[in-house]
C-alpha positions as CSV (number, residue, x, y, z in Angstrom):
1,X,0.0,0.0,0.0
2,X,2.6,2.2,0.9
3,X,4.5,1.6,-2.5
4,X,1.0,2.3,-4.4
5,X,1.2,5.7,-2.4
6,X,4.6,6.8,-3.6
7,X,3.7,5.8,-7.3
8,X,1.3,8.5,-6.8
9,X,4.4,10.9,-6.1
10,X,3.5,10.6,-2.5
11,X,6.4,10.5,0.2
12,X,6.1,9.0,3.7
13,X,6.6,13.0,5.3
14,X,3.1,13.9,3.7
15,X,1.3,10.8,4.3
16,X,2.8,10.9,8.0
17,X,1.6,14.3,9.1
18,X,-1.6,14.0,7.0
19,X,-2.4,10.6,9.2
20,X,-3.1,8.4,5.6
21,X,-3.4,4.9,6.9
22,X,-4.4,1.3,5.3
23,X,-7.4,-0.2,4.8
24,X,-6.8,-4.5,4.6
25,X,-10.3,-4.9,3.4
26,X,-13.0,-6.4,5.3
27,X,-11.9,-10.1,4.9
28,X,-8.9,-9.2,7.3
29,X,-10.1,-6.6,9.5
30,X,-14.3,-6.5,10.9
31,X,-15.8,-3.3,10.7
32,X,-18.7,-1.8,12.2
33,X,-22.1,-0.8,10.2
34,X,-21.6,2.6,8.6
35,X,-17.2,2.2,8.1
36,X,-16.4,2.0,4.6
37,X,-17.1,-1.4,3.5
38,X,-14.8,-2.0,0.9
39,X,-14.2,-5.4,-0.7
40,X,-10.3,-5.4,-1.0
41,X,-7.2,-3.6,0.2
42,X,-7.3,0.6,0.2
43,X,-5.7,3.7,1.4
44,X,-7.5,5.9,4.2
45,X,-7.1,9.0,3.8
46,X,-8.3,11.4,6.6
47,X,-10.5,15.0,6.1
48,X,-8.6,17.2,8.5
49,X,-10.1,20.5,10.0
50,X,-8.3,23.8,9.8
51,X,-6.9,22.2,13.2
52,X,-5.5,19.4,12.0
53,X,-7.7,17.2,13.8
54,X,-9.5,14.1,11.5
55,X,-13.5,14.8,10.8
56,X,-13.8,11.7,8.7
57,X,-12.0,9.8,6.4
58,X,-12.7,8.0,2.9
59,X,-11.2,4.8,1.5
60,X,-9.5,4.8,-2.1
61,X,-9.7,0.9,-3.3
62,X,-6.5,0.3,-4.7
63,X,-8.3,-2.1,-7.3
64,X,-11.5,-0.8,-7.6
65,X,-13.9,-3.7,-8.1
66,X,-16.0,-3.0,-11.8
67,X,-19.3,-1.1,-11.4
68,X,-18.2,0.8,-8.4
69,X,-16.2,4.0,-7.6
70,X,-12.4,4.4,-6.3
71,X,-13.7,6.1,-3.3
72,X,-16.2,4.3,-0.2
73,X,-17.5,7.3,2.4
74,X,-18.6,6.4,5.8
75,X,-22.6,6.8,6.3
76,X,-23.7,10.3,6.3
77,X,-25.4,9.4,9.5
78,X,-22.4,8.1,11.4
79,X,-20.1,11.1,9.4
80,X,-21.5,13.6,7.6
81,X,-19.3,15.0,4.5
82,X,-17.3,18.3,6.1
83,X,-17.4,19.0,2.0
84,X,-13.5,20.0,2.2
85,X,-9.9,19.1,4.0
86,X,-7.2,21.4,5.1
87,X,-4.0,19.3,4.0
88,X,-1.0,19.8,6.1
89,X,2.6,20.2,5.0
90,X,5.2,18.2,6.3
91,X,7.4,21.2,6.8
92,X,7.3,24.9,7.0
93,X,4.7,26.2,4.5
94,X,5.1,29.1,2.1
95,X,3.9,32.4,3.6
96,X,0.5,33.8,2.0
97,X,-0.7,31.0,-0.3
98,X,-3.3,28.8,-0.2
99,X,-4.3,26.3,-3.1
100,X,-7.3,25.1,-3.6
101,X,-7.7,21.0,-5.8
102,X,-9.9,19.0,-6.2
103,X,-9.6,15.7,-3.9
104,X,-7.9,14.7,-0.8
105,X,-4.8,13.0,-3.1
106,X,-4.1,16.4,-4.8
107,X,-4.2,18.4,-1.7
108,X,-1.8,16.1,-0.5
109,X,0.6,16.7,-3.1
110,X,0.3,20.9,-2.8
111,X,1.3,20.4,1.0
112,X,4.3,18.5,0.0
113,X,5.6,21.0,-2.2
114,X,5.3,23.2,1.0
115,X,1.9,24.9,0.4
116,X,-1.3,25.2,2.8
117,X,-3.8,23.8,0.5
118,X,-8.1,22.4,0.9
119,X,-9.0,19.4,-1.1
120,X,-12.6,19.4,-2.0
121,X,-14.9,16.1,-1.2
122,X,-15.8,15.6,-4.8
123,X,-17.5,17.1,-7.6
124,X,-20.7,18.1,-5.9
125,X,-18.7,18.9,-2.8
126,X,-19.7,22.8,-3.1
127,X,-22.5,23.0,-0.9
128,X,-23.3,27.1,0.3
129,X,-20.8,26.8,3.3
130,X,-17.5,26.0,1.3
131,X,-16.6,29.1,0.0
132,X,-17.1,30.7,3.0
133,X,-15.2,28.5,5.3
134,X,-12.1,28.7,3.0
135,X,-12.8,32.7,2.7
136,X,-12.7,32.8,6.0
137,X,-9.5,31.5,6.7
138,X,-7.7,33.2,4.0
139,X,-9.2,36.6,5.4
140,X,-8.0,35.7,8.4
141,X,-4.8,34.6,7.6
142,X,-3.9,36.7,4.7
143,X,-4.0,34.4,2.1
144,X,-3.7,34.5,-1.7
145,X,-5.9,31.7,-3.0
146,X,-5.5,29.6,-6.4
147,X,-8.0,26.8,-7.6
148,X,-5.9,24.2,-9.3
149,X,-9.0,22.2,-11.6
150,X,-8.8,19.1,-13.1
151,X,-8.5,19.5,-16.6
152,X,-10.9,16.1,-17.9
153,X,-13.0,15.6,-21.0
154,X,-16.5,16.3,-19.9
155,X,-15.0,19.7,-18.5
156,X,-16.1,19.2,-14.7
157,X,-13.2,20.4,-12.9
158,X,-13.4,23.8,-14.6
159,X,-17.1,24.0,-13.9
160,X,-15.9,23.2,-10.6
161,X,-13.4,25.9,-10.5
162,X,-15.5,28.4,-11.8
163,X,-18.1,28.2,-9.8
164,X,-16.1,28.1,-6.1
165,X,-14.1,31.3,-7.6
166,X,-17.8,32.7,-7.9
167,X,-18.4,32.0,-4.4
168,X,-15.5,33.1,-3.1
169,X,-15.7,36.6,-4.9
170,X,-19.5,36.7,-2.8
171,X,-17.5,36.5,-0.2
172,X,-14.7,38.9,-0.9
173,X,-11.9,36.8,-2.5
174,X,-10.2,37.1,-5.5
175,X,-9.0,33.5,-6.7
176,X,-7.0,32.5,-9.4
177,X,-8.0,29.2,-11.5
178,X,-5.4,27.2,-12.9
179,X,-5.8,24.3,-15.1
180,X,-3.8,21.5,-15.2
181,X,-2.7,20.4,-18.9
182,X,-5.4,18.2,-20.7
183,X,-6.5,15.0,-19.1
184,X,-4.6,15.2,-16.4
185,X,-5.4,16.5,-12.5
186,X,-2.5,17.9,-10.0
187,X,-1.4,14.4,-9.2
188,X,-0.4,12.9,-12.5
189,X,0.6,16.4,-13.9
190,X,3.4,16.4,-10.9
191,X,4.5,12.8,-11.6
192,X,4.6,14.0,-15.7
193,X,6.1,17.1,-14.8
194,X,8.1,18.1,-12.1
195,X,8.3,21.2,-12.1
196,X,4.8,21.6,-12.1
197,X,5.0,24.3,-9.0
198,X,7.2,26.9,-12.1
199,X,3.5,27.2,-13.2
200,X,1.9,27.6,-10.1
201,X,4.6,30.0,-9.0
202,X,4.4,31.9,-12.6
203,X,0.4,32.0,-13.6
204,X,-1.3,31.1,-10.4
205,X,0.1,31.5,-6.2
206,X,0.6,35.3,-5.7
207,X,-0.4,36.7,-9.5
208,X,-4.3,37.8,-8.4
209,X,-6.7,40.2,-10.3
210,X,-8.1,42.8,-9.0
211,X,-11.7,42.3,-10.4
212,X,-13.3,39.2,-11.6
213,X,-10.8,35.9,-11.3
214,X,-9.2,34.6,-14.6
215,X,-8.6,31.4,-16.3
216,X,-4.9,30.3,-16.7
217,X,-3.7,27.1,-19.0
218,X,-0.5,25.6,-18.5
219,X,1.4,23.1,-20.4
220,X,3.6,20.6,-20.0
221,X,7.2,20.7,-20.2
222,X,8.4,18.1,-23.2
């Protein structure tokens, strides 16, 4: 499990101070009614609070089984979905900055490359308390905040991106949203590219408007 997780560019500093565990599946280890169930072996990864402290967690199947997702969530009666994580980095993190992805896995990989970063808890994770929880933090901390979008086919993770930079104008911040290069989300652009963070340094992290938020593509280095 832990070789899976540094495949995905993942080193044991993140996954230590971000408390991402195992799953053995359910034929090894008994689980109460509402844990996620999963049929085979997965990694947990947490949902932190701004604090650090674990709110729930969800399992990522290492072989999803066909006909089912990557992902198993706790029942929303024994954990209901906080929406978001606050991703931790394993060292000291870069003054001013927050970024902004799109899943626990890609937040991970922003705090390893030293920045305070939110994943969000899915597609349909913007519920009308997102935006303003992250707004308040970066108003409070006097943070400059990018969106880093999945760049996919059916064009989602812009939709996505779009729409939280929305809320968070409502509520005061400016955010930049940068795409990752086509077909690929934060995590496999870093494993393609590694300098990846040249482009969130150049076009995203500290380069704000001053009126409405703006769209930035990136590319990969060949």
């Amino acid at each position: 499990m832990r070789e899976w997780l540094h495949n995905r560019g993942l080193g044991d500093d993140v996954l230590r101070a971000n408390h991402v565990g195992a799953d053995p599946g359910r034929d090894r280890l008994r689980r109460s009614r509402g844990i996620p169930y999963g049929a085979g072996p997965g990694a947990t990864f947490p949902a932190l609070d701004v604090n650090g402290q674990i709110r729930y967690v969800q399992t990522r199947a290492l072989e999803p089984r066909p006909g089912y997702g990557k992902y198993d969530n706790p029942s929303a009666a024994l954990a209901p979905n906080p929406r978001l994580t606050w991703a931790v980095p394993p060292g000291p993190a870069q003054q001013g900055q927050l970024l902004i992805c799109e899943g626990i896995p890609d937040a991970l990989i922003a705090a390893q490359a030293g920045y305070r970063s939110v994943g969000l808890l899915g597609t349909n994770a913007l519920d009308p308390t997102v935006a303003a929880r992250i707004a308040n933090v970066a108003t409070r901390d006097n943070l400059d905040i990018t969106i880093v979008t999945d760049n996919d086919d059916n064009g989602t993770g812009k939709h996505l991106g779009q729409q939280l930079a929305t809320g968070l104008q409502a509520q005061g911040q400016i955010a930049v949203v940068l795409e990752t290069p086509d077909g690929h989300d934060l995590s496999t652009w870093s494993l393609r590219d590694p300098t990846w963070i040249n482009a969130v340094v150049r076009d995203g992290a500290g380069k704000h408007p001053t009126a409405h938020h703006q769209r930035v593509e990136s590319t990969l280095v060949q």
